[in-house]
C-alpha positions, -999 to 999 in steps of 0.1 A, spaced: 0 0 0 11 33 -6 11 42 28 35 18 37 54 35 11 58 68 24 65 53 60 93 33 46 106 60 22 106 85 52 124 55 77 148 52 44 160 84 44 159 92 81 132 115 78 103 122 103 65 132 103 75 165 114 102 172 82 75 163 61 49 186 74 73 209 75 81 201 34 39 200 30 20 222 51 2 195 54 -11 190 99 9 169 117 -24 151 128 -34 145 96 -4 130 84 2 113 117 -34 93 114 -27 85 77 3 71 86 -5 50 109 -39 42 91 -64 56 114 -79 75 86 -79 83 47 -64 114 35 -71 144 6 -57 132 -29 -45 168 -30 -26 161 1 -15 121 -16 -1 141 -43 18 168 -25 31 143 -4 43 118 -29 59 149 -52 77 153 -17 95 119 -15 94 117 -49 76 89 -49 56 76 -82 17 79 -78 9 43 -91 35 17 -84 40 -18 -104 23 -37 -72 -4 -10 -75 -11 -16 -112 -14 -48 -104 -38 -42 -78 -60 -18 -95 -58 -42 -128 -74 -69 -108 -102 -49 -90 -113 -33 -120 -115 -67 -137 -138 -80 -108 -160 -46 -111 -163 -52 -153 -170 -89 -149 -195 -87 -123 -231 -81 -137 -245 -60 -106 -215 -37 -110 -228 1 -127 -217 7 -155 -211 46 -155 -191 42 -124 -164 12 -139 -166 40 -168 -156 66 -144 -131 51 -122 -112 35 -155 -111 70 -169 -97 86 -137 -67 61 -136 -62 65 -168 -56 102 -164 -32 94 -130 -18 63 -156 -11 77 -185 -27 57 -209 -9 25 -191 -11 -12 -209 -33 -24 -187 -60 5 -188 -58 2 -225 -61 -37 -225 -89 -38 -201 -110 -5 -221 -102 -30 -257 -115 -63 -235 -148 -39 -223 -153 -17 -253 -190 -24 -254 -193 0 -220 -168 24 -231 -192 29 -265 -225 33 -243 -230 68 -232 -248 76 -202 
């Protein structure tokens, strides 16, 4: 997970919480229950931190991930349509038009074609 991530990116380079609000403006309590997984946090606040510790937005174990929910959400009949639609469009946008984006929009082209 991503959050494990920036904890082991900040242990890596001897970092702290504090440096990196510091670096981000973004509350220490905020960052502090991210961190540690108590709670979600802003994808404004993702990004910023990620651009901090340099950090890629959607690693290879993440592509994999996301490739394998997105399957699950195409393939299951009770899944809505316009929201599979939606999410595949946002990672495409955070992707860059990455293979398997493009292979799963070729292997469902009958819901990219429907408009809704």
């Amino acid at each position: 997970m991503i959050r494990n991530k920036i904890n082991q990116t900040l242990k890596e380079r001897s970092k702290t919480q504090t440096w990196l609000h510091e670096q981000t403006g973004i509350r220490k309590a905020s960052l502090s229950d991210f961190l540690s997984g108590k709670t979600g946090i802003e994808f404004k606040s993702l990004e910023l931190i990620l651009s901090t510790l340099d950090i890629p937005l959607v690693t290879i174990s993440d592509k994999v991930t996301i490739r394998t929910i997105l399957r699950k959400l195409f393939d299951n009949r009770n899944t809505n349509k316009r929201e599979c639609k939606s999410i595949i469009n946002m990672y495409e946008t955070f992707a860059l038009g990455e293979y398997f984006i493009i292979e799963i929009k070729n292997d469902y082209q009958d819901v990219f074609k429907e408009e809704y």
